[in-house]
N, C-alpha and C positions, 0 to 999 in steps of 0.2 A: 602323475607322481611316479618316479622312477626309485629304482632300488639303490642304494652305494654302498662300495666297500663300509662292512663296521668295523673302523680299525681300533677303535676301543677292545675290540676279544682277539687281534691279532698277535699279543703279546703273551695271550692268553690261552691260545688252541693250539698243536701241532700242526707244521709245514703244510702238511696234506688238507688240512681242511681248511676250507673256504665260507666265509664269513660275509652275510650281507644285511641289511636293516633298509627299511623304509619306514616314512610319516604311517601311522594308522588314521587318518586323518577324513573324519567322513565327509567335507564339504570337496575335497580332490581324491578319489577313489582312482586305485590303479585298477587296471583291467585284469578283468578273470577271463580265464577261457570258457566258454557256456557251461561245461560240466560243473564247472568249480561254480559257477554263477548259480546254477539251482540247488548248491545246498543250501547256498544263503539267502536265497529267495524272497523266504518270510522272515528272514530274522531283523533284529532292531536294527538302528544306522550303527550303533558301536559298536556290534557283534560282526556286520558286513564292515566294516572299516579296517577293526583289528585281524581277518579272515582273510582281507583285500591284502593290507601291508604284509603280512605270515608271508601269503604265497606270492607277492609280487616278488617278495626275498628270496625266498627258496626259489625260484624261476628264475634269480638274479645269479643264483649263488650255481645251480647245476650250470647254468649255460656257461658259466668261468671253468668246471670241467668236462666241458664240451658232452653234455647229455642232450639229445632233442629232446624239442619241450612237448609236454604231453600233459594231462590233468591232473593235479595231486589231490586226488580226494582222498578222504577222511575213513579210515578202517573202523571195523565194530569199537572201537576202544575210542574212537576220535583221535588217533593219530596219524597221522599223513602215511599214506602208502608211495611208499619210493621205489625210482626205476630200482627194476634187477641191478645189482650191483654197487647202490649205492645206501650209505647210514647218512641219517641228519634227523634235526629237533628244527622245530619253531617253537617260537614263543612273542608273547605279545602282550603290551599293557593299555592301558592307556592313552592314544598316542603316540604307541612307538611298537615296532615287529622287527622280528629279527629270525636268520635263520642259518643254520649253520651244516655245513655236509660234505662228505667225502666219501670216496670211492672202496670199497670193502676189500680188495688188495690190499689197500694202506691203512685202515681205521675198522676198526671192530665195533666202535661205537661211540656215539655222541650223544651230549644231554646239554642243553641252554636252557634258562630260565630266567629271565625279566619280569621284575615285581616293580609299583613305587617302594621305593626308601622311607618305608612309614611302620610306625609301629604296629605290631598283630593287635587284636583285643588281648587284654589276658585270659578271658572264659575260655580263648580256640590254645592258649598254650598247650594244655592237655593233650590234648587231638595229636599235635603236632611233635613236642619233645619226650623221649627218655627220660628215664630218670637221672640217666649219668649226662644229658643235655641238663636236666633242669639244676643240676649241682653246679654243673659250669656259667649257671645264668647267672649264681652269686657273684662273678667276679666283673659280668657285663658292665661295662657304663651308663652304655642304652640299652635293656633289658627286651623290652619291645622291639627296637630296630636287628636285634643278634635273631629275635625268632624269626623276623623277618627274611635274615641273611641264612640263619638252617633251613627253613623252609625253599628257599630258592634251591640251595646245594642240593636238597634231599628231592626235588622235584626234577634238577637237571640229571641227578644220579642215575633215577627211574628210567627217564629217556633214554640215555645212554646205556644201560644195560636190558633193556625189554628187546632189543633184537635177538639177545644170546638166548631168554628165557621164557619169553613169550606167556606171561603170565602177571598179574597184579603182583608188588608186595604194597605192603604197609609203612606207615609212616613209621611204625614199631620196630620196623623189620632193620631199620639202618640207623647208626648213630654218627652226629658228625663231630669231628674236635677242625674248632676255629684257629687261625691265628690272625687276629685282626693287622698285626704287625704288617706281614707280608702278602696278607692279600690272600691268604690258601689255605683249604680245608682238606682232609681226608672221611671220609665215608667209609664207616667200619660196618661187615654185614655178617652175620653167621647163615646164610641162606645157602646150603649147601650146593648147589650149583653156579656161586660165584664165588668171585674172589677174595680173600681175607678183607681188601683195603681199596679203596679208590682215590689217588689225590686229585684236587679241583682246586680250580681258583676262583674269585671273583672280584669284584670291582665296583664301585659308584661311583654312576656317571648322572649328569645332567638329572638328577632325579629321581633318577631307578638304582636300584642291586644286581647284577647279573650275575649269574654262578653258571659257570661250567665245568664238566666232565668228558674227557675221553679219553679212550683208550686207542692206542694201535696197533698195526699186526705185530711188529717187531718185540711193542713189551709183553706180545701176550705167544711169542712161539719160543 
């Protein structure tokens, strides 16, 4: 099982960054390198499957800016430690991985998130929205599939800015305003070492949500 352009986020990312997806598919498992193959060792076939597709993307997606390939394992936080000089996010559901990255000359930071296209419980809405979220749920159509689609935004946010800040925030800590119209969200955060505002966009495809965020050098000098 081989990685391919995911040109579904190509409309959707800056120039600079390069975009790939593969099947998470545990009866055809793409090859890990041995490093990568002992974190998942013991874990279940869906955990090594969705882990397999992640990094066969992200292996897909540096080798398009000519990075030697080398291990991408998992920092304290569980997110991929990437070569010097480069930002990128994975993400993974279900049957499907995705992973997206560019070079820190041109991009300051990236966040992807692939969810299914299924509605939250409503007991985890709490967890999940603001209060100026849960005002805007009044006008949802699908109430559950919108937390669905803030939760992705507010997940891909995170990725995309934990290079600058190297710390946790909260689901508290950022509010997102939708426009289902057009496809794009902004991420509003008062967390003093970033930005007022972040726009994203997102998309359903084939059965998922995907929301991305990034940033590049140019909007951030």
């Amino acid at each position: 099982m081989t990685a391919q352009p995911a040109d579904v986020l190509r409309p959707l990312l800056p120039a600079a960054v390069v975009a790939m997806e593969c099947p998470a598919d545990e009866a055809h498992l793409p090859d890990l390198l041995p490093e990568e193959r002992a974190v998942v060792a013991k874990a279940v076939a869906k955990r090594r499957a969705e882990f397999a597709g992640g990094r066969a993307s992200a292996h897909a997606a540096l080798r398009e800016l000519g990075i030697p390939e080398a291990p991408l394992l998992p920092g304290p936080d569980r997110a991929p430690l990437w070569p010097e000089g480069v930002v990128g996010a994975i993400s993974h559901s279900t049957g499907r991985a995705m992973a997206a990255v560019g070079r820190t000359a041109d991009v300051t930071g990236v966040g992807i998130d692939l969810e299914p296209d299924q509605p939250i419980e409503e007991d985890l809405w709490r967890l999940i929205l603001t209060a100026g979220e849960r005002v805007a749920l009044a006008e949802a159509a699908d109430p559950g599939r919108r937390v669905r689609l803030v939760f992705t935004a507010k997940e891909a946010f995170y990725k995309c800015v934990r290079p600058t800040i190297q710390r946790f925030i909260g689901f508290s800590a950022a509010e997102v305003d939708v426009d289902e119209n057009s496809g794009s969200f902004v991420v509003r955060t008062a967390e003093p070492d970033l930005d007022e505002a972040y726009p994203g966009r997102f998309v359903r495809d084939g059965g998922y949500v995907i929301s991305v965020v990034a940033t590049t050098r140019a909007a951030r000098d």
